[in-house]
N, C-alpha and C positions, 0 to 999 in steps of 0.2 A: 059016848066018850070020845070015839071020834071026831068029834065036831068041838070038844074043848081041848083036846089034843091039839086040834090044830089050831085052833085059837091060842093056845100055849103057845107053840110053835110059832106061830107067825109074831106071837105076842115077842115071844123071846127072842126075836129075828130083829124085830124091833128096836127090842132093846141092845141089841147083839151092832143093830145098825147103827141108831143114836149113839155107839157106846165107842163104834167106829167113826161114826162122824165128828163127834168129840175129841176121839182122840187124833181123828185126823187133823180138825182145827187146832190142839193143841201143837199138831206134829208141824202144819204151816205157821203157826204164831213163833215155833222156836228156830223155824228156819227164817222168818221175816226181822226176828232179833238178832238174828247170826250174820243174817245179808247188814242187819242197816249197823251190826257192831263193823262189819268187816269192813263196810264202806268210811263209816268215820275212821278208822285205821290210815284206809286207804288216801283218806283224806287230808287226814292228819303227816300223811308220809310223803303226801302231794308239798305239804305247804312247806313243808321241814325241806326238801329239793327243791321247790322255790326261793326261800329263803335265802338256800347254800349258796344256790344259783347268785342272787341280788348280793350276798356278801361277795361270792370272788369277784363279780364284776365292778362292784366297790374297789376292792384293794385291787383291779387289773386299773380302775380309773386313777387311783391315787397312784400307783406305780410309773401309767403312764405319763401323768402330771411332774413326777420329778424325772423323772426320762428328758419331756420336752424342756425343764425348766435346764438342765443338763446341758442337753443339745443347743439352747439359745445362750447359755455361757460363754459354750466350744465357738460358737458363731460368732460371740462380741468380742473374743481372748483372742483369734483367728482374725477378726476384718482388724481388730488394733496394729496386731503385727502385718497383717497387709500392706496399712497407712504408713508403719516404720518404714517397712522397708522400700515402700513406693518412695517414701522423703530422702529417705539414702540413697536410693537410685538416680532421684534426681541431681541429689550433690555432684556426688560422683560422676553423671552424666558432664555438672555445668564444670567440673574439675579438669576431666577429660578434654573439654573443649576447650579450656583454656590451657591446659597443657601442649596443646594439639598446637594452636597457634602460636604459644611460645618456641618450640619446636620446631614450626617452619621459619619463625623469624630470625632464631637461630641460625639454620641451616641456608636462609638467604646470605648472613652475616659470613657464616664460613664460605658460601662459593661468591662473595665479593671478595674476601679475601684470599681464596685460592687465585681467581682469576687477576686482581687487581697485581697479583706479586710477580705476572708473566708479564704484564707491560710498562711495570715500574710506578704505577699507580695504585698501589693498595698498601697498606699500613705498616710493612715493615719490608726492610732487605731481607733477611732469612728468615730462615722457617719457625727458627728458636723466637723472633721477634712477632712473627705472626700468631705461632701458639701463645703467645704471652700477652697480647693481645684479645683472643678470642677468650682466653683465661678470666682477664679483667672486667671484658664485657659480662660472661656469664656470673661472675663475682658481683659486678656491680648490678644485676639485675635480680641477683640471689639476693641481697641485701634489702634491694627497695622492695623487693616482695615479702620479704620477711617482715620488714618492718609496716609494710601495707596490713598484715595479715596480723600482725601483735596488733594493731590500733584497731582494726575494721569490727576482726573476729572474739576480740576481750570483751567482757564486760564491765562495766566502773562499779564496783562496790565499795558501797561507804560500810564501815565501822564504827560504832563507838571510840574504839581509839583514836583519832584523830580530833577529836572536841575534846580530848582530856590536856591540863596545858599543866 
């Protein structure tokens, strides 16, 4: 009995073994579905933070697209007014300069006439005659400028009404 004993025994070891080997294969097959579920999870949670990623960097590209389109406006509204006011500068500049020399010519006019009136050679006996003098001059020269400046600076626009009879 002994000897079926133990052939029971080893018999049922056996099966006690096979019964653990089984279930240990079963116990590794449910952790290799758990690994490969958690990895497509994992996967799946990879691609969705990739994704996110490729979308904001979409909407940081279109942002920065009207940003520069923006920025190159400010640049052409910016060199326009440059150009203005470089053109006005220059007026002003060739204004100045002509001012300038009217000014001295002027001012030559007045000290021939200061000095012309101590040696009886300049354009009037008294002072009243000389100011009224220097009066006429600058009169007459207000005038031809003005009227240099209506003809030069105008421009001739035609109308319709003038063909109508």
């Amino acid at each position: 009995m002994d000897s079926a004993s133990g052939n029971n025994s080893s018999g049922s070891i056996r099966l006690q073994n096979s019964g653990s080997e089984e279930d240990l294969q079963v116990l590794m097959d449910q952790r290799k579905r758990k690994r490969m579920q958690s990895n497509r999870e994992s996967a799946r949670r990879s691609r969705m933070r990739k994704q996110q990623h490729l979308d904001e960097l979409m909407a940081q590209v279109t942002q920065l697209k009207k940003d520069n389109a923006q920025i190159l406006s400010n640049i052409n509204i910016t060199s326009q007014l440059f150009m203005n006011v470089e053109a006005e500068n220059s007026i002003l500049k060739a204004q100045m300069a002509e001012l300038t020399q009217r000014l001295q010519s002027l001012e030559e006019i007045a000290n021939c006439i200061n000095t012309g009136g101590n040696n009886d050679g300049g354009f009037g006996e008294t002072e009243e005659e000389k100011a009224f003098q220097i009066q006429t001059i600058v009169a007459a020269d207000s005038f031809m400028n003005s009227m240099n400046f209506l003809y030069v600076n105008q421009p001739i626009m035609a109308t319709a009404d003038i063909f109508h009879y």
